[in-house]
C-alpha positions in Angstrom: -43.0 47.1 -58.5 -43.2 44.9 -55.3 -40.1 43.1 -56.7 -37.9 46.0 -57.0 -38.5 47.1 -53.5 -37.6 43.8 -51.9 -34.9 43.4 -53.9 -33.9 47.1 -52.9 -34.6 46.3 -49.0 -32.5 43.3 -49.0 -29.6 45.0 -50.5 -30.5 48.0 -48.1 -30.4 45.6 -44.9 -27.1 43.4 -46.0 -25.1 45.2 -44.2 -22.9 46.6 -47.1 -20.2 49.3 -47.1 -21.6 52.4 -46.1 -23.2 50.3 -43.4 -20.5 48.8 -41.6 -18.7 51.6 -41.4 -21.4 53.7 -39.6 -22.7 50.9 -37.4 -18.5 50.6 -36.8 -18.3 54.6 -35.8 -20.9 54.7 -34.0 -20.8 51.5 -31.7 -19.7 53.8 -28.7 -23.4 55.1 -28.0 -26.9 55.0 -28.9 -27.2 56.5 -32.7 -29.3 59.7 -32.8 -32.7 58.6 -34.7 -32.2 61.1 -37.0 -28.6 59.3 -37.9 -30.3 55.7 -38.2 -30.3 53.6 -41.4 -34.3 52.7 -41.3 -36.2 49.9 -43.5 -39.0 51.6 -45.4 -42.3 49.5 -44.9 -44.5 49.8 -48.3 -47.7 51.3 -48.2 -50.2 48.9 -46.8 -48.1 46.8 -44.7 -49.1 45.8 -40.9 -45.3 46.2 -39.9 -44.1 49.6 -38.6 -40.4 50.7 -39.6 -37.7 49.8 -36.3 -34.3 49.7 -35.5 -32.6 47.1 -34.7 -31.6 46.7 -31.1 -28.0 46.8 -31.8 -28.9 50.4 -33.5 -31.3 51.4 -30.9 -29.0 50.4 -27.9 -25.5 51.1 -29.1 -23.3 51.0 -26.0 -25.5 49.3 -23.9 -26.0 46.9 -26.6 -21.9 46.1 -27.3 -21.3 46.1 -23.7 -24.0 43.5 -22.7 -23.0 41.4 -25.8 -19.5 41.7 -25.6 -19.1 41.4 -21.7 -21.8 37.5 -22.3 -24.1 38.9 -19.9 -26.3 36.1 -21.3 -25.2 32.6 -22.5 -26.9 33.2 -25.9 -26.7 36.2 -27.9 -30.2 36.0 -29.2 -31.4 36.7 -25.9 -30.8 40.2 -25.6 -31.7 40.5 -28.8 -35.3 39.5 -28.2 -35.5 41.6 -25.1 -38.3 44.2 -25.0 -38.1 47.3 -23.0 -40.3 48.0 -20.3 -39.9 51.5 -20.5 -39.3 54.2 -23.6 -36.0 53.2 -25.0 -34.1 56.4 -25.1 -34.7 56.8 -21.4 -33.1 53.4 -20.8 -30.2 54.7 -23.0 -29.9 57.6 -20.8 -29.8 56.0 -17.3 -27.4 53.5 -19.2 -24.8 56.4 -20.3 -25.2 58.6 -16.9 -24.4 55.1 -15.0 -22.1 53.2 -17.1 -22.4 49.6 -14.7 -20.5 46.6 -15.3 -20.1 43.3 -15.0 -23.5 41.7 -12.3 -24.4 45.7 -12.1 -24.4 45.7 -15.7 -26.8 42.5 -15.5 -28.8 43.8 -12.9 -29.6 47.1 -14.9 -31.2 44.8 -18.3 -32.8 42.9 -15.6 -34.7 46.0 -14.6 -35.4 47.8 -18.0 -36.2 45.0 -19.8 -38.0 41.8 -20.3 -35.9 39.4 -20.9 -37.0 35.6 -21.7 -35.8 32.8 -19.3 -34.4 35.7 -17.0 -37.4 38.0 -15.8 -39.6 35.1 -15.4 -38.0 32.7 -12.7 -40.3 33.9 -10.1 -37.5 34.6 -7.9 -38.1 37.7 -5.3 -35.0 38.9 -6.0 -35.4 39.4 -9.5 -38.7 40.3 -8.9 -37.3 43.7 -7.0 -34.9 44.5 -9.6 -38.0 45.0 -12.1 -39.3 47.1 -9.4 -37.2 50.0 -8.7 -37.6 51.8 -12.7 -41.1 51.9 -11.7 -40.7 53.7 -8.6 -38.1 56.1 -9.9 -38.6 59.8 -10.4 -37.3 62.2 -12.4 -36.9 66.3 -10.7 -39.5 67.9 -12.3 -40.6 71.4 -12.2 -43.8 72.2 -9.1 -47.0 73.3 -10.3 -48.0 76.7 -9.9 -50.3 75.6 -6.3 -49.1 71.9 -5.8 -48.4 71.0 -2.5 -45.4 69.0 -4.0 -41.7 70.7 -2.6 -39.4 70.5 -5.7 -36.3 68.1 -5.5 -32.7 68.3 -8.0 -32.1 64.9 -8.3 -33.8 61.7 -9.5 -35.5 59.7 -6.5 -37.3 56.9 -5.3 -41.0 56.8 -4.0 -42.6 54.1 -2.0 -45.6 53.3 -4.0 -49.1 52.9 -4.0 -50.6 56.3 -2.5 -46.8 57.3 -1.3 -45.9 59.2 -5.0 -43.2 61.5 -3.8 -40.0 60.9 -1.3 -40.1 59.6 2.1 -37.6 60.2 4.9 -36.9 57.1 6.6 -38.5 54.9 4.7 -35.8 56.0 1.9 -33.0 54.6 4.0 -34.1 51.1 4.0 -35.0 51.4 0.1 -31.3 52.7 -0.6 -29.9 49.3 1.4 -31.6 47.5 -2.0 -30.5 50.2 -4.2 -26.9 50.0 -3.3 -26.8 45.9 -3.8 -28.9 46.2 -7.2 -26.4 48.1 -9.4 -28.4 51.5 -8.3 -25.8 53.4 -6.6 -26.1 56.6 -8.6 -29.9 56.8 -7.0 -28.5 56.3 -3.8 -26.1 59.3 -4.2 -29.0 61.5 -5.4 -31.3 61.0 -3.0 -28.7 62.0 -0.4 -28.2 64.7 -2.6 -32.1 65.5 -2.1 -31.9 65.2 1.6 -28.9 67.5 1.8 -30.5 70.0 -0.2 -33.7 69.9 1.9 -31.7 70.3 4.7 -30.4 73.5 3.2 -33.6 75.0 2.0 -36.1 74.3 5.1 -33.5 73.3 8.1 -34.2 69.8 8.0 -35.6 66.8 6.3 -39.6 66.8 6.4 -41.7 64.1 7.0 -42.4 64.0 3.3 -41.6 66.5 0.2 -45.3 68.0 0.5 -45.8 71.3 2.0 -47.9 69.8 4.7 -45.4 67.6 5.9 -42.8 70.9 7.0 -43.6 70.8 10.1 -42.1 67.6 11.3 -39.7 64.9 10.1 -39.3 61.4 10.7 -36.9 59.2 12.3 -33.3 60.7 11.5 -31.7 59.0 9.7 -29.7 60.7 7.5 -26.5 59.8 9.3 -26.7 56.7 8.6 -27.5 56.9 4.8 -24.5 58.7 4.7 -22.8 55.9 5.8 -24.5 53.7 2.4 -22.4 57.0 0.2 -19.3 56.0 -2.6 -18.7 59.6 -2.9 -15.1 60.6 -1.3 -15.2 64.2 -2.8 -14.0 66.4 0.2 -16.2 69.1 -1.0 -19.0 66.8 -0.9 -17.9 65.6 2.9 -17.7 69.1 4.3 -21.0 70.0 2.5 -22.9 67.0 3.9 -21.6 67.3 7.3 -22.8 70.7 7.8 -26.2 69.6 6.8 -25.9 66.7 9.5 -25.2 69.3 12.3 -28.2 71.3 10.7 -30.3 68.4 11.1 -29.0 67.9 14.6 -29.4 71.6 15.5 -33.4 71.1 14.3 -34.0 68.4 17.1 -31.9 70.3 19.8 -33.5 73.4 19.5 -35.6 73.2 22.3 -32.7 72.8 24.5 -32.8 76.6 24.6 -36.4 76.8 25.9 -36.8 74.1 28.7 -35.7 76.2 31.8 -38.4 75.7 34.1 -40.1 73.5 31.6 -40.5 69.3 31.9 -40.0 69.9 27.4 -40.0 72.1 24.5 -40.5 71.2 20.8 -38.3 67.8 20.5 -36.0 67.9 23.9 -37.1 66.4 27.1 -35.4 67.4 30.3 -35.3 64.3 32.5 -35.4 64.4 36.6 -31.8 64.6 36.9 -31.6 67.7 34.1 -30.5 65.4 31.2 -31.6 66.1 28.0 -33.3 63.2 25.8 -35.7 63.8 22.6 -39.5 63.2 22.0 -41.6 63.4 18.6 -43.0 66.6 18.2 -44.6 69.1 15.4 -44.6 72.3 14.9 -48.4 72.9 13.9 -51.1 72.2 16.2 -54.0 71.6 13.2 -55.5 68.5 11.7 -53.0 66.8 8.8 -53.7 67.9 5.4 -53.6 64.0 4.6 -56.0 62.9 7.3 -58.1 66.2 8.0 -61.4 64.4 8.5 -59.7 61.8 10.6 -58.4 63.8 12.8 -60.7 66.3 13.4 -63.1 63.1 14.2 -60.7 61.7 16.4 -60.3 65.4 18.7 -64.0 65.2 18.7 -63.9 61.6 20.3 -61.1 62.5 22.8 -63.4 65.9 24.1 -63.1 67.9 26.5 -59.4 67.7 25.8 -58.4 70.6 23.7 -58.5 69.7 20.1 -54.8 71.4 20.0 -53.7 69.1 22.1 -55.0 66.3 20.3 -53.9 67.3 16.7 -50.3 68.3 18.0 -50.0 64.1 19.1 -51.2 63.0 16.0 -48.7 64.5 14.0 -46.3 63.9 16.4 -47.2 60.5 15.8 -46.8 60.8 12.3 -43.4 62.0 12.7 -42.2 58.4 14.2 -43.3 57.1 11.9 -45.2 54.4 13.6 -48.6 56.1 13.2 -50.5 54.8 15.2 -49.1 52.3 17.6 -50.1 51.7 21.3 -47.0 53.0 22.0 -48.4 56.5 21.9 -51.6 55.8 23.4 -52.4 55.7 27.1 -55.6 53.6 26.3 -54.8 51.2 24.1 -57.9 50.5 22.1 -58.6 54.5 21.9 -57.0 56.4 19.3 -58.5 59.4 21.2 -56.0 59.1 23.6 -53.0 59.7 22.1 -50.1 61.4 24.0 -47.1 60.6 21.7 -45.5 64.1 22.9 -45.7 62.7 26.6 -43.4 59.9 25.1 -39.4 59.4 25.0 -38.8 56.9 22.6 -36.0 54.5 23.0 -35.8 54.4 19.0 -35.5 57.9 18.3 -32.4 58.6 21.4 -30.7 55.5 19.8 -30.5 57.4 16.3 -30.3 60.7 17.9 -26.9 59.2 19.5 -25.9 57.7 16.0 -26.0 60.9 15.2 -24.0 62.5 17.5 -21.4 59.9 16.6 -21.4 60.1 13.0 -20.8 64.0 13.6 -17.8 63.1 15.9 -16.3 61.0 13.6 -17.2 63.0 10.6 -15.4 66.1 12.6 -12.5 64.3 13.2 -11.7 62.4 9.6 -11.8 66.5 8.6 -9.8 67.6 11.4 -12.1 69.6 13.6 -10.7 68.2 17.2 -13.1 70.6 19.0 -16.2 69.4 17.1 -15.3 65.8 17.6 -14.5 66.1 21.1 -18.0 68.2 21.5 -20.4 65.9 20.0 -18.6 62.5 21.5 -19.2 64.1 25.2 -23.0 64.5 23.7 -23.2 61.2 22.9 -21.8 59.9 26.1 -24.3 61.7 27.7 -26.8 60.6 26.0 -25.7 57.0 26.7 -25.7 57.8 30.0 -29.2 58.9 29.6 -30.6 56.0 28.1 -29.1 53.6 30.3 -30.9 55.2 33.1 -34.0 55.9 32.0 -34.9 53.9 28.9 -33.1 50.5 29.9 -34.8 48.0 32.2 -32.6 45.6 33.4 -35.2 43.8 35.2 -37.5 43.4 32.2 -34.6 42.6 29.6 -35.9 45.4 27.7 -35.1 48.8 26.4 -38.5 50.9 27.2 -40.0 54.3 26.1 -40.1 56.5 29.3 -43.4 58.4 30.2 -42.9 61.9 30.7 -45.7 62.7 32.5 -45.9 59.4 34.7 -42.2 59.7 35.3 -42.0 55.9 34.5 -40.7 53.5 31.6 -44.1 52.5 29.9 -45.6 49.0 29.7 -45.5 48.4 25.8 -43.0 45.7 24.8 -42.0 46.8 21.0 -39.6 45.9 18.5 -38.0 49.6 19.5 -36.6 47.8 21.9 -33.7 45.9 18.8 -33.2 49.8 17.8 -29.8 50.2 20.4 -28.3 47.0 19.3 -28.8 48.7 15.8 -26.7 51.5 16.4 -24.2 50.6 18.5 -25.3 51.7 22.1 -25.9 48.7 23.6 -23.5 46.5 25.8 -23.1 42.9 25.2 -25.2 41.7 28.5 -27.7 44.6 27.1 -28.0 43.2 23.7 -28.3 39.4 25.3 -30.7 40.5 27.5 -32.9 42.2 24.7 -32.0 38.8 21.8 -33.7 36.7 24.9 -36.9 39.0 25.1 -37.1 39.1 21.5 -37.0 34.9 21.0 -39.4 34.7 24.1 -42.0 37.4 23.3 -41.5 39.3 20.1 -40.8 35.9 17.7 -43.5 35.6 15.6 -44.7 32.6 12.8 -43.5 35.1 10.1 -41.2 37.6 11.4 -40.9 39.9 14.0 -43.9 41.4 16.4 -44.3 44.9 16.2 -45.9 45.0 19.5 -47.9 42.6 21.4 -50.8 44.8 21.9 -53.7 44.1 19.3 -55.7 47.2 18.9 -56.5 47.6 15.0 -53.8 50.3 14.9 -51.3 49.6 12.0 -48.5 49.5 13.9 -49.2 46.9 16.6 -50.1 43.1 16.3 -50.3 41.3 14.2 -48.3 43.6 11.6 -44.9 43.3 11.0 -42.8 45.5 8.6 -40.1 45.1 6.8 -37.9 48.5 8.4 -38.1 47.0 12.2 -37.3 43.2 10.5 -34.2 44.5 9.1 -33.0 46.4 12.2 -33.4 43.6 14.4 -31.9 41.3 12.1 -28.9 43.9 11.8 -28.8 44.9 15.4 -28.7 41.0 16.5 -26.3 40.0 14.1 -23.7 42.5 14.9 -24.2 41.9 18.7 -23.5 38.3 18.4 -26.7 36.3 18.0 -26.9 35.4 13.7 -28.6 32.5 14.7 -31.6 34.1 16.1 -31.1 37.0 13.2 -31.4 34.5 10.5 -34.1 33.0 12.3 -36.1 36.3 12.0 -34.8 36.6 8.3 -35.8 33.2 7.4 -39.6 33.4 9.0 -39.7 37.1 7.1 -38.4 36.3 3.9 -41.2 33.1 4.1 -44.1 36.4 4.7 -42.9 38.0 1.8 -42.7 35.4 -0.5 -45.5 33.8 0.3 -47.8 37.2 0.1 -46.2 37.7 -3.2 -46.8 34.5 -4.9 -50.7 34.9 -3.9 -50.9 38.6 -5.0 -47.8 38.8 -7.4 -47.0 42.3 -5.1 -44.5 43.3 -2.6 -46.2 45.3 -0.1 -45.9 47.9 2.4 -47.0 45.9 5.6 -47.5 42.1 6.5 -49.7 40.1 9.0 -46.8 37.8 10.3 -49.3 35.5 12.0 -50.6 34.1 9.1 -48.4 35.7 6.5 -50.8 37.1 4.7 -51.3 41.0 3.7 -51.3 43.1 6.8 -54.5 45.5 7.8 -55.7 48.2 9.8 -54.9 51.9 10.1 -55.9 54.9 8.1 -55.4 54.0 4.5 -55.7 50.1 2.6 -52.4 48.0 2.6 -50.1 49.4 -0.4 -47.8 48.2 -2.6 -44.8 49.1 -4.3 -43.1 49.3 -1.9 -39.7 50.9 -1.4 -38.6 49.8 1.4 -40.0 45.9 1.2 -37.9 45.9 -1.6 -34.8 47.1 -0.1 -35.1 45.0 3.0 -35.9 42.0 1.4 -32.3 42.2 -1.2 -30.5 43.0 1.8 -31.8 40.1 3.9 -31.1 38.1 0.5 -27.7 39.3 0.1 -26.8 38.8 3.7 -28.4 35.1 3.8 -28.1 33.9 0.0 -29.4 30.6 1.4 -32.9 31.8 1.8 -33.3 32.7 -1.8 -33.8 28.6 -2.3 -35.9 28.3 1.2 -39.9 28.2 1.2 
């Protein structure tokens, strides 16, 4: 009896008539399972029925075989999936990549021998990004979660649903992976956020709508492949939505030094601040914060919880930038605050809609928003850059005076665009001579046990400067900061086999303080550190 049902698997498996010809109609795509030829296992044996991977994987499976993706044929064979199969076959027809995006994409789904396991950061990432994928999925009846249309990519660690800026520096790794159908739908997300609520919150949680984060949609726009017109004209007005949320308190400061985001300067200009709209402890952080108003008494606790959040929506929460006591939490005043960051991005904004007005053909539009954005510059040039201190500063408010914290903020004009030649020397000399560090570049100078000060560095502010200074002129001290950055990463990774959110760049080692314990993932280590590798292949072979 055993006999006859070898003899009838081996005929069954020699690829005879019937075979061929199905295998041969059905090459285009994955086979449906009910469709598959299968090899019965007898009763008793260890070995459960599978098909083979040219059955399982169809397309995918001619394409990477027929386009030598690998020098040896068995070795895509032998790969094993690191996710369920038909999901991989799904992301594989939607996508359809090619040639290195082709390569990339097996890289990421599977494990594949003498391939995944080079060690190399690089391919290291690729593995990374299916595991911080998510799908839309339909909210809970009384989840805090805001729904989203289109897949997406989280941070990690604790961060399990979409950030806003944070997202812009994970699509820069995206785009150079072979991912830029996740790049398109997540700006497909933050346009349809824009829509629903008016702008793009902090986070999709309920308890993040009432602030955002650094703005920069604009500029992830700018990462897009889509040239549909309709697409263009829809995307647009959800940029001037966006800009119409941080303007709105221009309507409201007559007799008033600010309301919500807009700050009227002494000579009646209008710049923006970090704001929120509630005036309550954070959902995320309620004990926290309601310890920290406690600690800042008699101040009103209002007052208090309004400049936490408002810290939270820069993004650098916390940072002795916000705080008019450095080692004191409790005295946080990040409303008082005009950042030089944020008015850099609000006037990248302003372009982008200019141009954007104009490639559609709305003169008045363009001519309106570049008179903003020369305003603006105006603006900045007279209040936020210090010409004596090589530096672009955050102005205080209420002191009526450019504050005394030296930050990487200050690389943030060069980023955009906004700053002159002798600006950006100026700022590439303050950056070698104070900002420099053994493994990247200083967030501040200031150590106060606050996240975002010394000695972290992270990896949003290392690409920016690296960017800004590049663009403006100085590569050599961009690659400088690359190189030294690149050596953090690495070297944290090869002791804890993780990319991770923050980094002490003094020792290069994982980073510390704050609210919450380091995390990994992480989004937008992982996107910084392919574009730094893309820009400066070089470094890949560095220690």
């Amino acid at each position: 009896m055993k006999s006859t049902w070898l003899i009838a698997a081996l005929l069954f498996t020699s690829g005879g008539p019937a075979l061929a010809q199905s295998t041969a109609t059905k090459s285009s795509a994955a086979i449906p399972a009910e469709d598959r030829p299968r090899v019965e296992t007898p009763p008793g044996s260890p070995v459960e029925p599978q098909d083979s991977p040219a059955l399982r994987y169809g397309a995918l499976f001619e394409a990477v075989q027929s386009g030598h993706i690998f020098a040896d044929g068995k070795t895509f064979a032998d790969a094993v999936p690191r996710r369920d199969p038909d999901t991989i076959m799904a992301d594989y027809l939607a996508q359809k990549p090619s040639g290195e995006a082709l390569k990339t994409f097996v890289l990421a789904n599977f494990t594949v021998r003498g391939e995944n396991d080079r060690g190399g950061l690089r391919d290291h990432i690729r593995t990374l990004w299916p595991q911080l994928v998510r799908q839309p999925e339909a909210v809970p009846m009384g989840s805090s979660a805001l729904a989203l249309t289109a897949p997406y990519v989280v941070p990690g660690g604790r961060f399990q649903e979409i950030y806003y800026w944070d997202s812009y520096f994970t699509m820069l790794g995206l785009r150079l992976d072979g991912q830029q159908p996740l790049v398109e739908s997540m700006i497909e997300n933050f346009t349809g956020l824009i829509e629903r609520v008016g702008h793009i919150p902090n986070g999709t949680r309920t308890y993040y709508l009432g602030r955002s984060q650094p703005p920069y949609y604009a500029l992830m726009l700018d990462l897009s492949q889509d040239s549909d017109p309709i697409v263009a004209a829809r995307r647009l007005a959800a940029l001037r939505a966006e800009y119409a949320y941080w303007m709105k308190g221009a309507a409201c400061t007559k007799g008033k030094p600010a309301c919500l985001r807009v700050v009227k300067m002494p000579d009646g200009s209008l710049l923006n601040r970090y704001y929120d709209d509630r005036d309550t402890p954070r959902d995320e952080s309620w004990a926290e914060d309601v310890a920290t108003a406690a600690q800042a008494a008699p101040r009103p606790a209002a007052d208090v919880y309004r400049d936490l959040r408002a810290g939270a929506e820069s993004g650098w929460d916390f940072s002795s930038r916000w705080l008019a006591k450095p080692g004191s939490l409790a005295s946080i005043r990040t409303t008082d605050i005009v950042p030089a960051d944020l008015n850099s991005l609000m006037w990248a904004m302003e372009r982008g809609i200019s141009q954007r007005c104009a490639k559609a053909g709305d003169k008045p539009c363009a001519r309106q928003f570049d008179a903003l954005s020369l305003k603006r510059k105006k603006a900045i040039d007279r209040y936020l850059w210090q010409p004596g201190q090589s530096r672009f500063a955050d102005w205080d408010m209420a002191a009526r005076t450019p504050t005394a914290v030296t930050s990487a903020a200050t690389l943030q004009p060069l980023f955009v665009g906004l700053a002159s030649p002798a600006q950006a020397k100026a700022v590439a000399a303050t950056t070698q001579r104070v900002l420099l560090a053994e493994g990247g570049l200083r967030t501040t100078v200031l150590s106060t046990g606050q996240q975002w000060d010394e000695p972290n560095g992270w990896a949003p502010l290392q690409w920016v400067a690296i960017e800004g200074l590049s663009k403006t002129g100085h590569d050599d001290l961009a690659r400088d900061i690359a190189r030294r950055w690149i050596g953090t990463v690495r070297s944290a990774y090869g002791e804890t086999g993780k990319m991770l959110e923050k980094y002490n760049i003094e020792t290069r080692t994982p980073g510390g303080g704050g609210e919450y314990p380091v995390q990994d993932g992480f989004g937008w280590t992982n996107g910084v550190a392919s574009a730094i590798l893309d820009k400066y292949p070089e470094l890949a072979s560095e220690n």
